[in-house]
C-alpha positions in Angstrom: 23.5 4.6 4.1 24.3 4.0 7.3 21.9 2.5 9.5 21.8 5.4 12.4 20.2 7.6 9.8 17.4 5.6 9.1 14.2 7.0 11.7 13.7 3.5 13.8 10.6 2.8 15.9 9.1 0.5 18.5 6.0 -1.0 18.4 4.9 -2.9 21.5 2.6 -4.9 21.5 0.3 -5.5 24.2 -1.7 -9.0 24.1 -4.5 -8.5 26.4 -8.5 -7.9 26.2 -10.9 -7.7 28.6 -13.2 -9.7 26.3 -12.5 -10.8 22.6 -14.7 -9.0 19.6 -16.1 -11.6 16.9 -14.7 -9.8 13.8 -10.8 -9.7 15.6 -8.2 -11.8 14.7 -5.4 -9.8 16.1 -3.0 -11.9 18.3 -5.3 -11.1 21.9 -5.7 -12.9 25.0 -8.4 -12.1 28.2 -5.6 -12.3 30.7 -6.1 -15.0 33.7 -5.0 -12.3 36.4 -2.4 -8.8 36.8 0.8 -11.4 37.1 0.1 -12.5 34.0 0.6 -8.6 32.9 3.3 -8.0 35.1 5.4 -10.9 34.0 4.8 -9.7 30.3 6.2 -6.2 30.8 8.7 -8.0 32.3 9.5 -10.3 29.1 8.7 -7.0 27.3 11.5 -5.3 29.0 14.0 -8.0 28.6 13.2 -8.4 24.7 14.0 -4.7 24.9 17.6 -5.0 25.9 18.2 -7.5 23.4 17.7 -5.0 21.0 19.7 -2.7 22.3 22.1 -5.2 21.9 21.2 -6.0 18.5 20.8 -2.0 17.5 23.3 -0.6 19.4 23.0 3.0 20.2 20.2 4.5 17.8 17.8 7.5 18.3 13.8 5.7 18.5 11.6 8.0 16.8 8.2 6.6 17.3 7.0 4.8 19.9 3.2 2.6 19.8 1.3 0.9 22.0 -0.7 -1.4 20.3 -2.7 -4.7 20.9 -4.7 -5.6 22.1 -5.7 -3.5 24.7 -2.9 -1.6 26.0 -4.3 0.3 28.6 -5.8 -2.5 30.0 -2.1 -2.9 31.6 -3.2 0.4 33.4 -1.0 3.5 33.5 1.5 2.1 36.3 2.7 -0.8 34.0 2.0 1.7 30.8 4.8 3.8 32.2 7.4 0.9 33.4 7.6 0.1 29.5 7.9 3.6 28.7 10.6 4.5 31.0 12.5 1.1 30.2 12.6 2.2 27.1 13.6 5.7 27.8 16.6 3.7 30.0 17.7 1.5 27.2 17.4 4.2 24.2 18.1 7.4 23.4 14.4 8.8 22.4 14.5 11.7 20.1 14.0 15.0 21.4 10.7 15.3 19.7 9.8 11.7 20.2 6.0 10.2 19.4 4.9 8.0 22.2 1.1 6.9 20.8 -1.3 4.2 22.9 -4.0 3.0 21.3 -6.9 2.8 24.1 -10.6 1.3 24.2 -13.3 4.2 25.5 -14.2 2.1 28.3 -10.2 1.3 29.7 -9.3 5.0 29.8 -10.7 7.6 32.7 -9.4 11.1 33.5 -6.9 10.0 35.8 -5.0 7.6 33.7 -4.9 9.9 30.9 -3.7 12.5 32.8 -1.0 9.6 34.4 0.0 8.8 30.7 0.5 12.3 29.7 2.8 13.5 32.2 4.4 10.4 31.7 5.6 11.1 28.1 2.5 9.7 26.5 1.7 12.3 23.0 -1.0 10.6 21.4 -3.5 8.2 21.7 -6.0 6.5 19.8 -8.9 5.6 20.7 -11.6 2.9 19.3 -14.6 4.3 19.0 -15.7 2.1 16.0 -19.1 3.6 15.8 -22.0 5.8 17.4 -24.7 3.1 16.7 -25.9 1.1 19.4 -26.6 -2.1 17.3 -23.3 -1.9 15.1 -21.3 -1.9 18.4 -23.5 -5.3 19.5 -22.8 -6.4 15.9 -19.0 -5.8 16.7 -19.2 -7.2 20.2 -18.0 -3.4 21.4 -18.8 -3.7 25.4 -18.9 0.6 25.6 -21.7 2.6 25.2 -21.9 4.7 21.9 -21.0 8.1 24.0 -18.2 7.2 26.1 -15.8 6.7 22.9 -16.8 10.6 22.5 -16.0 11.1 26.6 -12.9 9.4 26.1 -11.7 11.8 23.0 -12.9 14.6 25.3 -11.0 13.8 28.8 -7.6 13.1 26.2 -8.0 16.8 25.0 -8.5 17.5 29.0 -5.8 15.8 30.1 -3.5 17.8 27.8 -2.8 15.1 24.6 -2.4 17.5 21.7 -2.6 14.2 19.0 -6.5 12.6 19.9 -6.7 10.5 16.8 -10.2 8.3 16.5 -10.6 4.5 15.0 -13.5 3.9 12.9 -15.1 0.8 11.1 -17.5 1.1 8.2 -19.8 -1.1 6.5 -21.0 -3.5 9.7 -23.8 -5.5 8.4 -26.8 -4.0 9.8 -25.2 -0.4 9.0 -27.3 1.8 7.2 -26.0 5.3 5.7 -27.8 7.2 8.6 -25.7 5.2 10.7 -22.4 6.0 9.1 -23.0 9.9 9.0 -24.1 9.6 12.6 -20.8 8.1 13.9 -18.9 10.5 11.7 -20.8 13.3 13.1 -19.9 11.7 16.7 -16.8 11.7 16.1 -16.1 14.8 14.5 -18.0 17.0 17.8 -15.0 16.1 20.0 -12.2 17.7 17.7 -9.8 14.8 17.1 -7.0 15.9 14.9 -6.6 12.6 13.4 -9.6 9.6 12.0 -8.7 6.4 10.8 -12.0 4.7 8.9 -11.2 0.7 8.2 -13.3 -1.3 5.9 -14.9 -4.0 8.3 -13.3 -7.4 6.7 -14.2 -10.5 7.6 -11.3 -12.7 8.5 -11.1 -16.0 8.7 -11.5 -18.0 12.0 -13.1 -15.7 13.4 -16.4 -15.5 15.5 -17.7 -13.2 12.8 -16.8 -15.6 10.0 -18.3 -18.3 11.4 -21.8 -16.4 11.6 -21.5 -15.1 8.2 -21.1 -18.8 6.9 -23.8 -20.5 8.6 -25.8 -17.4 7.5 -26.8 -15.5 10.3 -25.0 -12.8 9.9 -24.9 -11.2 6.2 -21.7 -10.7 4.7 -20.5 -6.9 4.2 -21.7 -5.3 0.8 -18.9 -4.0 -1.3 -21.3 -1.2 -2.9 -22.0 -0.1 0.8 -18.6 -0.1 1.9 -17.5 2.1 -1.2 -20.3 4.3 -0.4 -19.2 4.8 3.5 -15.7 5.7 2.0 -16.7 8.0 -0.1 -19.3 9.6 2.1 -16.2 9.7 4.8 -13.8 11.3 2.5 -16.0 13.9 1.5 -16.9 14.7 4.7 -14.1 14.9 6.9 -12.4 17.0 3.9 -15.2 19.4 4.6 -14.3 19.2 8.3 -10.6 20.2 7.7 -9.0 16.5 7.2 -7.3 15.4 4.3 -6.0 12.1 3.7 -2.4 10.9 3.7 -2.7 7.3 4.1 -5.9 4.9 2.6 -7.3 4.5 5.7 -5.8 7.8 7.3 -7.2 11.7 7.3 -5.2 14.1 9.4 -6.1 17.9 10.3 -2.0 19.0 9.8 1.6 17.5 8.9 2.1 17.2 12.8 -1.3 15.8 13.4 -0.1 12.5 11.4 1.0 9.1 12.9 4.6 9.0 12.7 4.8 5.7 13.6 2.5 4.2 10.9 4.3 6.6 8.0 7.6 4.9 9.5 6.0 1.3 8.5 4.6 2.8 5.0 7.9 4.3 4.1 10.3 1.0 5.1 12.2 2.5 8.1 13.2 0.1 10.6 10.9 -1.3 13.5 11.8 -3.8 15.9 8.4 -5.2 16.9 8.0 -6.2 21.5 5.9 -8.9 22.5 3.7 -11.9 21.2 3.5 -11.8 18.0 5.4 -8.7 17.7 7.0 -8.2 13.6 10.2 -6.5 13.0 11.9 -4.8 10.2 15.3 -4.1 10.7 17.9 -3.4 7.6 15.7 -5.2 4.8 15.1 -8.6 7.3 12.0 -8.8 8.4 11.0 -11.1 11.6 8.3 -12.3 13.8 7.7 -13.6 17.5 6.2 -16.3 18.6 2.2 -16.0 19.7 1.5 -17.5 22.6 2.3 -15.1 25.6 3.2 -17.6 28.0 6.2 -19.0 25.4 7.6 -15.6 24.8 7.6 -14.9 28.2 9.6 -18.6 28.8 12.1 -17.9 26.2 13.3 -14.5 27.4 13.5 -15.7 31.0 15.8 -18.9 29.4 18.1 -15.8 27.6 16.6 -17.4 24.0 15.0 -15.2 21.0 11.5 -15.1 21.2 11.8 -15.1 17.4 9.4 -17.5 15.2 10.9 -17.2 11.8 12.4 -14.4 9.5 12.9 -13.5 6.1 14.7 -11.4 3.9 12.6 -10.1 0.5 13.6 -11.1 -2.7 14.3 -8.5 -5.6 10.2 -9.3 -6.8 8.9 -8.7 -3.2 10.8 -5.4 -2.5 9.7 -4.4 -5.9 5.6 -5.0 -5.8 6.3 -3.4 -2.0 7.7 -0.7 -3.5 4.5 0.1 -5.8 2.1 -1.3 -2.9 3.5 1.5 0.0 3.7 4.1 -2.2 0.5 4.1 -3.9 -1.2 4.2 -0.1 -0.1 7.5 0.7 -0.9 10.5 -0.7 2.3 11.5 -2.1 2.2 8.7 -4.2 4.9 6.9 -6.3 8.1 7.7 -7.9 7.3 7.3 -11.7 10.9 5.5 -11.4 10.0 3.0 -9.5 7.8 1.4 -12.2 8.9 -1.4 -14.2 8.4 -1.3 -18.2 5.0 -3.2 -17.5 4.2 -1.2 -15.0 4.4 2.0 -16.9 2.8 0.5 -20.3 -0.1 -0.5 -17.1 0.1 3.2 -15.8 -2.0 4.3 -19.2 -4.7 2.0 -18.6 -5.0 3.5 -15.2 -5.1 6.9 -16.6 -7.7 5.8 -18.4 -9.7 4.7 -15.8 -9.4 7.9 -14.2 -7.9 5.8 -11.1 -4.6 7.9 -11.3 -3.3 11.2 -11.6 0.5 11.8 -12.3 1.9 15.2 -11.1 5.6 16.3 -10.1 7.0 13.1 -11.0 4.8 10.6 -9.0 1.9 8.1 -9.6 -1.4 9.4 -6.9 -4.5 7.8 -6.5 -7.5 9.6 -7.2 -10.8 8.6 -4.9 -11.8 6.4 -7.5 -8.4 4.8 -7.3 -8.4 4.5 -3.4 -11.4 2.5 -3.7 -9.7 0.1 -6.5 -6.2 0.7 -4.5 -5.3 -2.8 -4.7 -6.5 -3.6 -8.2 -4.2 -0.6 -9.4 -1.4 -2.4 -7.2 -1.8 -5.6 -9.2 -1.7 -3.5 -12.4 1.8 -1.2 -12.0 3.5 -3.9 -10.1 3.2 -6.2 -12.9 
């Protein structure tokens, strides 16, 4: 195939907080001052013509915004990135340009700034409507202002207002969960994500839940939040395509993350930044101040790279499919795998229609179990 006919996207990523949450171990910094910013759109837009270089001339489908903070860079820098890439790339005609935002980062103006700009989507994290979940998550805006936020988006003429949720906070209670969902639901996003809150190692969070004051999220809560969300935001008009993912229409769904969950090609910007380019996979190094050094010096900010074996690709293979709701190609099982596929039938964790392998609710809550199973 060649490689111009593969969708490719850009994910930048932006490595700046205004404060860091205790349950985050995404690659974030609290910036020392706005020329540390400027000088990483800078290295941004430098790491950019390299792979134009790299690429040559290809067609960028999706473009994301992520972090981090992005529009903590504010709409001026925002839109530098944006046009550099629009100067070093052709962007498709119909081209998805998503920023993920925090409630209390965004205001009318900048919105407004972002859209005209090119901006189509943005996402915001609301994480919840309870007061003492967001003090739980270290969240510094008030339980409305996420809601404000999705509202001025609408306002400011974004057609794609996609929410970020997280379920299962200790301290949650069911109450809670319908609340934020309720929330969320009375501004008329077109898209919700709703993430299991995990507790990750190293992390602030961590570190509470091990010397015990802070209890550890329940499973049996989490898979009733899920459940409770799924059935609710069906009624509302959603329906899932991705795990973690509900959508109100084909157009309302993230491009850019169906680009990651069906293999295209990626080239990952910034600190940290992974890449996925022709079956070799990459990844920058962390620290912003290093990949800023090697640009300026004309070096790679590349860490290390990889290219999958024939066993990776395959359990990836079973592992991307099985998240989305079209499911997998019976073909792609192995003969363990589809000896596997009967247990799961069993189990009512699967259905098999047209062809393909979908997860039923049930399943999505045992999603990587049933990974394990057909990959085998």
């Amino acid at each position: 195939m060649d490689a111009r006919s593969v969708p490719l996207g850009l994910y930048v990523h932006v490595p700046f907080c205004a404060a860091r949450c205790g349950y985050c171990d995404f690659n974030t910094y609290v910036p020392r001052g706005p020329g540390q910013q400027s000088e990483f759109v800078d290295a941004a837009l430098s790491e950019l013509r390299s792979a134009r270089a790299e690429l040559g001339d290809r067609s960028v489908a999706t473009v994301f915004f992520g972090g981090g903070t992005p529009t903590l860079l504010g709409s001026g820098e925002l839109l530098r990135l944006l046009e550099g890439i629009g100067d070093t790339f052709r962007l498709a005609a119909d081209v998805e340009v998503t920023t993920e935002a925090n409630p209390e980062s965004v205001d009318p103006q900048m919105l407004r700034a972002l859209r005209r700009g090119g901006f189509t989507r943005v996402s915001i994290g609301m994480q919840s409507a309870a007061p003492h979940v967001l003090r739980t998550l270290d969240r510094v805006h008030t339980p409305g202002r996420a809601a404000a936020a999705a509202v001025e988006a609408r306002t400011a003429g974004f057609e794609h207002v996609s929410l970020d949720l997280i379920y299962g906070t200790p301290g949650e209670s069911d109450a809670d969960w319908e609340q934020t969902l309720e929330a969320a639901l009375e501004t008329e996003p077109d898209h919700v994500s709703a993430y299991a809150l995990t507790v990750e190692t190293g992390t602030a969070m961590a570190a509470a839940v091990a010397r015990g004051a802070l209890a550890a999220p329940d499973d049996g809560d989490q898979a009733r939040r899920f459940t409770y969300a799924d059935e609710r935001l069906h009624t509302a008009g959603f329906e899932w395509y991705e795990l973690s993912s509900w959508a109100v229409s084909a157009d309302a769904r993230c491009r850019h993350n169906i680009g990651y969950w069906r293999s295209y090609d990626w080239w990952g910007i910034g600190p940290g930044a992974h890449s996925h380019v022709a079956g070799v996979r990459w990844w920058n190094v962390l620290l912003p101040a290093a990949y800023a050094a090697r640009l300026r010096d004309g070096r790679s900010p590349a860490a290390g790279r990889e290219v999958l074996t024939g066993e990776q690709l395959a359990l990836e293979a079973v592992m991307l499919g099985l998240r989305q709701r079209e499911g997998l190609a019976l073909s792609v099982l192995s003969a363990a795998g589809t000896r596997a596929l009967d247990r799961e039938l069993a189990q009512r964790r699967v259905t098999v229609a047209d062809g393909r392998v979908q997860l039923t609710r049930r399943g999505r809550l045992f999603a990587d179990a049933v990974v394990r199973e057909l990959s085998a």
